[in-house]
N, C-alpha and C positions, 0 to 999 in steps of 0.2 A: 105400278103406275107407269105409263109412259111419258118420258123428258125429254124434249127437245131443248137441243143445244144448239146455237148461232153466233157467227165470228162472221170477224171480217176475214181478206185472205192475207193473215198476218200472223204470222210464228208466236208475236210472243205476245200476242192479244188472246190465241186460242189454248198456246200450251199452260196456260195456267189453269186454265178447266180441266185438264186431263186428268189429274188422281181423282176429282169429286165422279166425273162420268165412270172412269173406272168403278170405284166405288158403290156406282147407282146398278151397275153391270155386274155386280160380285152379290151385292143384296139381293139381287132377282126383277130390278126394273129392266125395263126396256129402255134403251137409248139411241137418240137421233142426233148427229151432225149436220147443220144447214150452213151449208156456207159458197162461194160461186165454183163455177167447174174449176178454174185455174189452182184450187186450193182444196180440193179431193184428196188426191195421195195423199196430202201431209197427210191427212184426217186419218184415212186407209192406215198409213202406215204407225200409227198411234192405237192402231187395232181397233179402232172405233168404224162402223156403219155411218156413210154419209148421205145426206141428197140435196143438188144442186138446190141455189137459192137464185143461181142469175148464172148467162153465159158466161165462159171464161174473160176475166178484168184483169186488167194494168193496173194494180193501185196506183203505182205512180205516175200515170197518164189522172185520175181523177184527183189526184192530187193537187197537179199542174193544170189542167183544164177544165172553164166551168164548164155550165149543162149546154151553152150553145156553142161549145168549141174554143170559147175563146182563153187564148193563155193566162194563166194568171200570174201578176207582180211576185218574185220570190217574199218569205216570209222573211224582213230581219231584225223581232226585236223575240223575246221569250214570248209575248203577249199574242206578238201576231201571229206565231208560230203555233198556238196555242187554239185563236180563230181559227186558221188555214185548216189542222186539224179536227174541229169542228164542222167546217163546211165540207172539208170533204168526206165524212164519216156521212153527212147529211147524205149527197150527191150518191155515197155508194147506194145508203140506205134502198134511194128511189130505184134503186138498178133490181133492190134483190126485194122488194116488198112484195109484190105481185105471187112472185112463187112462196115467198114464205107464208101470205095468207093462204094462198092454195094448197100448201104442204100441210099446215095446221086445220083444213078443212076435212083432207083426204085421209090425215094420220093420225089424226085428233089428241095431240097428247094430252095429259093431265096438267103438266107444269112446263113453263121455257125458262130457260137459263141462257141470261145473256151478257157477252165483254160488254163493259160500258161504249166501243167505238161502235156497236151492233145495234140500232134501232128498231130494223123493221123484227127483229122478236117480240121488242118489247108491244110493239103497235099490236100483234099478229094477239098475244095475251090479252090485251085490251080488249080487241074488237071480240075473240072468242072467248072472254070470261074466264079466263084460267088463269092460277098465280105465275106472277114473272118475280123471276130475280134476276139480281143485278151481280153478276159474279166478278169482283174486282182483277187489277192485276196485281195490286202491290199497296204503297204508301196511299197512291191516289187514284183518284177514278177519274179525273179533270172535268168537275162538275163546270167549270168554267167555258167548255166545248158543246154544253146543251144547248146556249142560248145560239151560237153562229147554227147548230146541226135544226135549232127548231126555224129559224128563218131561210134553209135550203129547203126544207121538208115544207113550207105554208101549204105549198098545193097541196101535198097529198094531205095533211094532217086538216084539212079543208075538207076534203071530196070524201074523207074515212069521218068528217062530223066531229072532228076530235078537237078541244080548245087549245092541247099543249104533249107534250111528250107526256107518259105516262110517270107515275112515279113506283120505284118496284115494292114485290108486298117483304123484302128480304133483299138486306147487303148485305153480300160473305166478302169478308175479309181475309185471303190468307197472307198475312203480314203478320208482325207480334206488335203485340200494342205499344212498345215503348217507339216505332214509329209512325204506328198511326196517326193521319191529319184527324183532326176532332169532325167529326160528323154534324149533321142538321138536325135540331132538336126535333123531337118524335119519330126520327127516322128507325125503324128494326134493323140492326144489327146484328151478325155474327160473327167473330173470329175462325179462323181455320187455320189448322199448320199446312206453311208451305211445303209442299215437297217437291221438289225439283225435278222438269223432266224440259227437255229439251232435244229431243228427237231418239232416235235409233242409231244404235254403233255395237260393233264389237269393240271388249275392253281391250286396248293397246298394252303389251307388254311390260312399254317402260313405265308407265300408269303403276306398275306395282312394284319395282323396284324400289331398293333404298337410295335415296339422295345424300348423295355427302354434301351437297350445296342450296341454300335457300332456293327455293323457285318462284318466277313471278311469272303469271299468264298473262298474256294480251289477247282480250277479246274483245274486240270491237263492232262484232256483227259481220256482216256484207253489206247492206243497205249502206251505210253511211260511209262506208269507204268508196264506194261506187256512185254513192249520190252526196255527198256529202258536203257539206258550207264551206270548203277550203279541200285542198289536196290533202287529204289522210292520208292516202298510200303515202304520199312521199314521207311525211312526216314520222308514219309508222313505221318506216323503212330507216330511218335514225334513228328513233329511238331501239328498235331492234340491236343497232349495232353500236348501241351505248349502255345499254342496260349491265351486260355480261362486266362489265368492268367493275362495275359492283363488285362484285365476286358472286353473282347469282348465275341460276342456267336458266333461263327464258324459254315459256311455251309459247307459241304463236298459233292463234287460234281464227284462221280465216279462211276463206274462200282456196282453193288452191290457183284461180286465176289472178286472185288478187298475189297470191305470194310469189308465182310465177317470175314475177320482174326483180326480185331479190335473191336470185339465184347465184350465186352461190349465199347460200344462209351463213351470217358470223358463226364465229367459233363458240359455244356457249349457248343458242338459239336450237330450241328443237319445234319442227312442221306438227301440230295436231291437227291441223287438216278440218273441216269441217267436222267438228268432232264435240259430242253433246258436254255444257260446261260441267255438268252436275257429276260427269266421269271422271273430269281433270282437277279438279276444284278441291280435293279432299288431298290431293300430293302435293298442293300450293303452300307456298305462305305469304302472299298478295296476289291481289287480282287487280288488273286496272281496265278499265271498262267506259262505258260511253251515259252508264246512270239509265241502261231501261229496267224496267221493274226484275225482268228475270236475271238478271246476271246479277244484279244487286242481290235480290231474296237467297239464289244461290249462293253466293259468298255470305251469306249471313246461317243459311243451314249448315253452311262449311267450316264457319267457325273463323272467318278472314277478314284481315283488314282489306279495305278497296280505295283505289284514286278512281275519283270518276272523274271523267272530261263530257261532261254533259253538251248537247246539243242543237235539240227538239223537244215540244211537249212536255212532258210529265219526266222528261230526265235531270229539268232545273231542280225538281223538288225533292225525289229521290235523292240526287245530291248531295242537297241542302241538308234532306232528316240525318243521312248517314254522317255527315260531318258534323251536326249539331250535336248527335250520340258520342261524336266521340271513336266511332269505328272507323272511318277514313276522315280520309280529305277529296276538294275538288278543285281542277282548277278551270276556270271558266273564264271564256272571252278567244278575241282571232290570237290574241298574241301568247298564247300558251303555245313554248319551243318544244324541243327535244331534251332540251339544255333543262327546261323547268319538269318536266317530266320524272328525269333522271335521281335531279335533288329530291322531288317528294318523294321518291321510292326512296334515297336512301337514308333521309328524316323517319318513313315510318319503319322501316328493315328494325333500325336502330332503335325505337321504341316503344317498350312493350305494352304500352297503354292503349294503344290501338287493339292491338290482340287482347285483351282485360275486356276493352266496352265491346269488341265484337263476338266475347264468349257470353255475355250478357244478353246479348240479341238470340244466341243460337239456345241458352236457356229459354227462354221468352218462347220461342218458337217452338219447341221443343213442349211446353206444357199447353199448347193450345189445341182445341177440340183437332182429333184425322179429319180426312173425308168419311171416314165409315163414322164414325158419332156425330157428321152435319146430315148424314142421309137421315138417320133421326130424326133430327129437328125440319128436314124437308118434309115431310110424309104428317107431321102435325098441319103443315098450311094445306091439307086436301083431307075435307071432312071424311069422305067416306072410310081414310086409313085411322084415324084416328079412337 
């Protein structure tokens, strides 16, 4: 069969799809990448076939700007931040629907697989009668963002005859159930194990040596240190040169223009450079993170406790599940210092209960369907495989 795939152009909206595409690639399907020019290479370099959905975009210009230019208010509660998200998942949508119904006309797949922030797939399945699924990224899918994304889309979902977003014939989940949010009564479900992928690297040296000292990662992205609700950089930039006092050695896992201004790096602190977590992740023994689905699922395949410092959308909830389990903690709000940082690493260093409920996650995850036993259960929702 042929499957089309569609993302926005966002790392960790698309990299979660990557072992199931793999996977449909390895069984002998064919597979498509739709997503806008600005966000090709990734696709490219994930080894995956792509083709444009929309000219090259600024997410963060549609972010920030509605459909007639005009600036939009910053988001500042979890909620609004949550709408903002929704609408502008809407706004991309209308950018890239046009090519994607035209892609699904010229290339005809059998099935679309699409991130919950990706609409015009789902539309594109609708209009040409083929199953869509909804392929998550983590705890949540932020069904909360349908309702702002269907009130950007009225016109088109007007002009296409449609009453409402569609709903998919199949949720894949690759999360382990003991943090899944409960789903909507009749909805099909399926679990998947996560498997971490997070771009392209050659494996670094010190990655395989022995550590005589605990190590703790800091990854925080790029995005949010560059755009971020308060000065990250600065902040990451003490806690850097507070951590090591612990008696730990610190990865630092960012942009290298972001690390740039922290030159010379404390004594203790080592550069991983843009560098994929799911590499580094297995020589840790904590992660502190910003609570998006991949760096969380990561430290949960890895077997680690995590601090999230949550920020935006779906990284309240993530959060929330992993501190609720019992696998980390978060700290949340403007007035999380350096200073509070510090101490929850060195509460959780110290106890082992965190590492207990996060070997419990990575069990859990560990006995849920690969990608190769969902391409199975794919290939039932298309009569003529069955």
């Amino acid at each position: 069969m042929r499957v089309l795939f569609t993302t926005v152009p966002l790392h960790g909206h698309f990299f979660p799809m990557v072992p199931l595409a793999h996977a449909l690639g390895a069984a002998g399907h064919e597979v498509l990448v739709a997503t806008p020019a600005s966000f090709t290479d990734v696709v490219t370099d994930a080894g995956l076939p792509t083709a444009r959905s929309a000219p090259p975009l600024n997410f963060s210009e549609i972010m920030t700007v509605d459909r007639n230019g005009k600036k939009i208010a910053p988001a500042r509660t979890a909620g609004e931040r949550q709408e903002a998200a929704g609408r502008a998942w809407g706004r991309l949508t209308a950018r890239t629907l046009d090519r994607t119904l035209e892609l699904a006309d010229r290339w005809r797949p059998d099935m679309i697989i699409s991130e919950p922030g990706e609409h015009a797939g789902s539309l594109a399945a609708e209009i040409r009668g083929v199953p869509w699924i909804e392929h998550g990224w983590g705890v949540s899918t932020m069904p909360e963002a349908r309702s702002p994304a269907r009130e950007e889309l009225a016109p088109e979902l007007a002009h296409l005859g449609l009453p409402d977003l569609p709903e998919p014939d199949l949720h894949l989940h690759p999360c382990p159930p003991g943090l899944q949010r409960p789903q909507a009564p009749g909805s099909r479900n399926q679990h998947m194990r996560y498997i971490p992928y997070s771009g392209t690297a050659v494996l670094s040296d010190w990655i395989l040596r022995k550590q005589d000292r605990p190590q703790v990662c800091l990854a925080l992205g790029s995005h949010l240190a560059r755009a971020g609700f308060r000065d990250f950089t600065a902040m990451l930039a003490e806690v850097a040169a507070a951590l090591p006092s612990l008696g730990v050695d610190l990865v630092v896992g960012l942009e290298d223009t972001i690390e740039s201004g922290w030159t010379p790096l404390p004594a203790g602190v080592h550069s991983a450079g843009w560098l994929p977590l799911g590499l580094v992740a297995p020589s840790c023994d904590l992660i502190i993170h910003h609570g998006r689905s991949g760096s969380m699922l990561t430290a949960v395949a890895a077997g680690l406790p995590q601090l999230a410092l949550p920020q935006a959308a779906d990284q309240f909830e993530n959060a929330t599940c992993i501190t609720d389990f019992g696998a980390g903690r978060q700290l949340v709000g403007d007035n999380v210092t350096a200073e509070l940082i510090v101490e929850a690493c060195r509460e959780m260093l110290g106890n082992p209960s965190y590492r207990d409920r996060a070997a419990v996650l990575t069990a859990e995850n560990a006995a849920q369907p690969t990608p190769a036993d969902v391409v199975s259960v794919l290939c039932t929702l298309i009569p003529a495989l069955v």
